[in-house]
C-alpha positions in Angstrom: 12.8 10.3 -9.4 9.1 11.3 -9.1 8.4 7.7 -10.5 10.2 6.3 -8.0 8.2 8.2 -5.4 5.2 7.0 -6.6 6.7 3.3 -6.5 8.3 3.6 -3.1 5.1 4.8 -1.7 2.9 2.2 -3.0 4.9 -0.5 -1.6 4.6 1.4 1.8 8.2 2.8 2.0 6.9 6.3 3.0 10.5 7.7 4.1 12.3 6.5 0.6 9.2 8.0 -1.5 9.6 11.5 0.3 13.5 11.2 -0.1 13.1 10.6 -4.0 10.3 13.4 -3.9 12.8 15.8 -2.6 15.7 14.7 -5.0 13.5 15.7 -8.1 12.6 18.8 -6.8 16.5 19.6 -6.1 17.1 18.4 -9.6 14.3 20.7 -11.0 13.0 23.2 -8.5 10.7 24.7 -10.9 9.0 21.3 -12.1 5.3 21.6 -11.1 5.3 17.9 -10.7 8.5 16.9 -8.4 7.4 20.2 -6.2 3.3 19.0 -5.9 4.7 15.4 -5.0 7.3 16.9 -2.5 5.2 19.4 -0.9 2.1 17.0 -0.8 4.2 13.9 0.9 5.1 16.3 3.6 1.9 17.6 4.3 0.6 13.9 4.9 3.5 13.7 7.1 2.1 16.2 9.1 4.7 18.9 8.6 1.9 21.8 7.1 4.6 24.6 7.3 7.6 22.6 5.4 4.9 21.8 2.6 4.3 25.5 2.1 7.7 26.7 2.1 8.6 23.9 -0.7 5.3 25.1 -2.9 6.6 28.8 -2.4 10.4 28.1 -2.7 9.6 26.3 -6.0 6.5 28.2 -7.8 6.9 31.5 -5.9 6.8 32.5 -9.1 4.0 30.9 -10.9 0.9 32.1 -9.2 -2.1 29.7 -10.1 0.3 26.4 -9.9 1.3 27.9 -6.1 -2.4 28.9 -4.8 -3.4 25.1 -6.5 -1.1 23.7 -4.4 -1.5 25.8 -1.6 -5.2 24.4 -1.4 -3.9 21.0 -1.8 -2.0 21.1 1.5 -4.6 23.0 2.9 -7.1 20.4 2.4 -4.5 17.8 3.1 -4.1 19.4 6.7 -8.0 19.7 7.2 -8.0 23.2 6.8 -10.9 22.8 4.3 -12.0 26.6 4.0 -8.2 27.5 3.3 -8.5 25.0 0.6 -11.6 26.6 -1.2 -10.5 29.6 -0.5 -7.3 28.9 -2.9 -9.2 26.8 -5.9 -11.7 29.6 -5.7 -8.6 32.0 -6.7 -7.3 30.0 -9.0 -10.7 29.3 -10.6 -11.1 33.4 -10.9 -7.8 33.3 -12.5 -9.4 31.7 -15.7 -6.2 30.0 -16.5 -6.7 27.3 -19.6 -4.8 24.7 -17.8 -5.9 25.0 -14.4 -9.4 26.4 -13.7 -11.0 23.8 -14.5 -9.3 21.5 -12.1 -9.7 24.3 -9.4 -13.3 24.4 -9.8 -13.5 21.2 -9.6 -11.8 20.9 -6.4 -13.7 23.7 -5.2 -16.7 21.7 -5.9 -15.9 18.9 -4.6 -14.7 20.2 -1.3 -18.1 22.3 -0.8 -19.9 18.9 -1.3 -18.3 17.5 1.5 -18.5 20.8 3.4 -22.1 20.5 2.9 -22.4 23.8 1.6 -22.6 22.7 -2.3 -25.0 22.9 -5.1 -25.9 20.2 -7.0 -24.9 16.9 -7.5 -21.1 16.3 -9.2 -20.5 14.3 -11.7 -18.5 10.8 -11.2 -15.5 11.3 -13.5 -13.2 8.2 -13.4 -9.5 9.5 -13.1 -6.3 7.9 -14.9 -5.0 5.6 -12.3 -1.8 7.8 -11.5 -4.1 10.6 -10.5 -6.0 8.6 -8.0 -6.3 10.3 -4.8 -6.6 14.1 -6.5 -10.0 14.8 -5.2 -12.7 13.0 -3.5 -15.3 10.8 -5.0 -19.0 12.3 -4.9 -20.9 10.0 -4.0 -23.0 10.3 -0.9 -26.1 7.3 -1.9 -25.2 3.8 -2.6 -25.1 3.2 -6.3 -27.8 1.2 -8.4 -27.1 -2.7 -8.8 -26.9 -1.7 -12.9 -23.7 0.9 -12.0 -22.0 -1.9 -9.9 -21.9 -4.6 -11.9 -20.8 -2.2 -15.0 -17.7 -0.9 -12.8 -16.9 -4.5 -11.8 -17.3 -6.0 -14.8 -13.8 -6.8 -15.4 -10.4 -6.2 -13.9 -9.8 -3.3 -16.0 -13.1 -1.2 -14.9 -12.5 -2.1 -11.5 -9.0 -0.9 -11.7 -10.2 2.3 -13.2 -13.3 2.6 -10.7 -11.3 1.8 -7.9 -11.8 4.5 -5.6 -15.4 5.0 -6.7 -15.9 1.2 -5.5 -14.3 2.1 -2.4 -16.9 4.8 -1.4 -19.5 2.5 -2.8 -18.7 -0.7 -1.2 -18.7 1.2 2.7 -22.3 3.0 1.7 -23.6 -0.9 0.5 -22.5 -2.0 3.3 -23.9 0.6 5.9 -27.2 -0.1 3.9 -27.0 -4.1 4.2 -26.0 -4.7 0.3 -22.8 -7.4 1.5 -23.9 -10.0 -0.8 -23.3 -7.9 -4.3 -19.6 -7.1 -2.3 -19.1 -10.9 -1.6 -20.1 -11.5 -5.4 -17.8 -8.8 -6.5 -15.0 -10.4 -4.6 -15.2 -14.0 -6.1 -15.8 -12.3 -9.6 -12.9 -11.4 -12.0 -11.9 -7.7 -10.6 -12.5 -8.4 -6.9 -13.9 -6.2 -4.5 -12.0 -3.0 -4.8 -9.0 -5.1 -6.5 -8.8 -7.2 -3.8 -8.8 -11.0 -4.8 -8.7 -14.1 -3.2 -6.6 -15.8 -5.0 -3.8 -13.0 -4.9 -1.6 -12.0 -1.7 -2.1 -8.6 -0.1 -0.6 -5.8 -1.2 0.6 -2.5 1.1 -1.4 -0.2 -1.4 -4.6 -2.0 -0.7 -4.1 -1.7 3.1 -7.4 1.0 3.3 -9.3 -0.9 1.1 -9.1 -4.2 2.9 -11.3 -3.4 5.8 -14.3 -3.1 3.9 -14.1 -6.5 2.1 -13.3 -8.3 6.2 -16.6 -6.5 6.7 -18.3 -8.1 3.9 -17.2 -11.6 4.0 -17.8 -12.0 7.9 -21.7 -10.8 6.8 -21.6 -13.9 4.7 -20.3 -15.8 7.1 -16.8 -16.4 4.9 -14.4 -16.2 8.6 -11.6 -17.8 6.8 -11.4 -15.8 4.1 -12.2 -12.9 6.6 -9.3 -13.8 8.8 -7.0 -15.0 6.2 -6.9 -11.5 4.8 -6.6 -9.5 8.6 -3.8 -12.1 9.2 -2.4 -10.5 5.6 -3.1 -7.0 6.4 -1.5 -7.6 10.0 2.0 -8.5 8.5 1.9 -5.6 5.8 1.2 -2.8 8.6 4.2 -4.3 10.2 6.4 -3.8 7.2 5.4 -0.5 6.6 5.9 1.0 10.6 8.8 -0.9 10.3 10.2 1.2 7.4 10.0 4.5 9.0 7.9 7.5 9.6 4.0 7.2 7.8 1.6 9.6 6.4 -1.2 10.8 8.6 -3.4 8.3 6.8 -1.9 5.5 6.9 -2.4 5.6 10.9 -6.4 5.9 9.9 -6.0 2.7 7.6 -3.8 1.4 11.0 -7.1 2.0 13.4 -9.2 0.0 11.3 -7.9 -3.0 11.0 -6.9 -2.6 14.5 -10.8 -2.4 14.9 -11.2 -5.1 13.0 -9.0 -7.3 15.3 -10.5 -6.4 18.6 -7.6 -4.6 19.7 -10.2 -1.0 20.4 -7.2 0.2 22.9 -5.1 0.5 20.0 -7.1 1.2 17.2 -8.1 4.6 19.2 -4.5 5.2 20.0 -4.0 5.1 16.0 -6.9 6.9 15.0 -6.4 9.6 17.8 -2.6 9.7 16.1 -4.0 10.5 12.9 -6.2 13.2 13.9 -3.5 15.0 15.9 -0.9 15.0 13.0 -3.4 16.9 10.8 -6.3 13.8 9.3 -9.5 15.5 9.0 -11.8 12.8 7.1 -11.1 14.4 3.8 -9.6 11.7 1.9 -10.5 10.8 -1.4 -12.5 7.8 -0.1 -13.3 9.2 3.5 -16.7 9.3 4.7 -17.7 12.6 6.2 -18.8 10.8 9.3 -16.7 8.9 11.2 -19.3 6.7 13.3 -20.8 5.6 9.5 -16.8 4.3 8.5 -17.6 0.2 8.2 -15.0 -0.7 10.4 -15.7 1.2 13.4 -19.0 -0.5 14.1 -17.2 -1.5 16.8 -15.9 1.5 18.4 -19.0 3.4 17.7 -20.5 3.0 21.7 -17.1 3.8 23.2 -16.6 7.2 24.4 -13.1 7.5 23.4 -14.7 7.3 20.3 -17.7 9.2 20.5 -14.7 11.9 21.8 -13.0 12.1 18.4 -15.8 12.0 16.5 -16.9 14.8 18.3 -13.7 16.8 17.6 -13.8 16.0 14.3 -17.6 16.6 13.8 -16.6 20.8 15.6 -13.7 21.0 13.2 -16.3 20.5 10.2 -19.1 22.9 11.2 -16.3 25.9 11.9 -14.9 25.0 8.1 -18.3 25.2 7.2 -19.0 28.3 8.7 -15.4 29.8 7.2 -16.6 28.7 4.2 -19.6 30.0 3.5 -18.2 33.4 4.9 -16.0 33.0 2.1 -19.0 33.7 -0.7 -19.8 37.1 1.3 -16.4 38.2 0.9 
């Protein structure tokens, strides 16, 4: 049932991949897995409260799997300090299964946060645990590390998310010709190929590679794939209810098309259902986001960002309370 979660929501059926969620957990309301899945797809459909009482329903019990998931929704919701606050517990806890992956949440989040030390280590995840924490980088990686993660379709499968973050920092800092190179090679650009049709699960990837072929010029290609994108979002709002984030990825190719009344409508959805830029792939600025070049003088924008931009220095300032505690 889990499995068919996880299919249901990558072809952007969002209500049938929280229905099958829910089934496992009924079947198994101790499993850590159905319970992380079910609590998790609730929490992105902006329903913090529900997601907590699932976690404590299910691993009431089980102390370091509960606080882990705890944080998870926590971060989920945007309530960042919450978040560390929780890994930070379950790091203390010293537990041979799940420290480690606290800590490393805990890390990560801080990075993000700002409040950090040190630079974290890339670590490529299997791809059914993409999404689990948030890629590190903040610089634009060297020519060398691009072309080795999109060397084939395989690397740029497993570096999929890592290219993701990298593609929008090239981009910010003019690099659109190794993207448009990417895209005509092998693996594509972010798995996104122009020889293959559009899929729902590459609906927040997509923006970056419009970006990148109207830089060199490529409009067809550049429309063809907004046209693509256009009839995918239509499936999926047509399906049912959506995950906070999927009204983000709705924004920007809103953006994308022109259509700034609506893209603000979607991303001003997303923010009030819980989004707070702390996606795996999210940059921590808005205005720096590719596909909101557009938007960036409007102040309808410059109004969200601004919320968004408070929200971040309060849960940095909760934060690094939480190391005098």
């Amino acid at each position: 049932m889990v499995g068919l979660g996880v299919a249901d929501g990558a072809v952007g059926d969002f209500e049938r991949e929280l229905a099958n969620y829910r089934r496992a957990a009924e079947l198994q309301p101790d499993y850590f897995r159905a319970v992380a899945a079910f609590a998790l797809a609730t929490a992105d459909m902006g329903d913090r409260p529900r997601a907590e009482w699932i976690v404590r329903r299910g691993l009431g019990r089980q102390d370091v799997q509960r606080d882990l998931l705890l944080g998870k929704i926590a971060w989920a919701c945007g309530d960042f300090s919450e978040a560390i606050r929780h890994w930070s517990v379950v790091e203390s806890s010293k537990s041979p299964r799940w420290a480690e992956s606290a800590r490393r949440f805990r890390d990560e989040g801080e990075q993000f946060l700002g409040v950090g030390t040190g630079a974290l280590v890339s670590i490529p995840r299997p791809l059914d645990q993409r999404h689990l924490g948030r890629v590190g980088l903040v610089e634009p990686p060297l020519p060398s590390a691009w072309r080795l993660h999109n060397r084939n379709p395989i690397a740029a499968a497993v570096y999929r998310d890592e290219n993701h973050v990298a593609a929008k920092l090239m981009l910010n800092a003019g690099r659109w010709r190794e993207l448009v190179e990417a895209f005509d090679g092998p693996g594509g650009l972010v798995g996104i190929r122009a020889s293959e049709a559009l899929r729902a699960d590459q609906l927040a990837e997509v923006p970056v590679v419009i970006v990148a072929l109207r830089h060199a010029g490529r409009s067809r290609d550049a429309d063809r794939l907004l046209h693509d994108a256009d009839l995918q979002l239509a499936k999926v709002y047509s399906r049912g209810q959506v995950p906070h984030w999927h009204d983000l990825d709705r924004s920007e190719i809103l953006a994308l098309q022109g259509r700034k009344d609506d893209a603000l409508a979607s991303l001003g959805r997303a923010i009030a259902r819980g989004w707070r830029s702390g996606g795996s792939t999210d940059l921590s600025d808005l205005a720096e986001e590719p596909a909101f070049a557009s938007l960036r003088d409007d102040s309808r924008f410059q109004r969200l960002r601004a919320q968004l931009s408070a929200d971040l220095v309060r849960e940095r300032k909760e934060t690094k309370a939480l190391a005098l505690e």
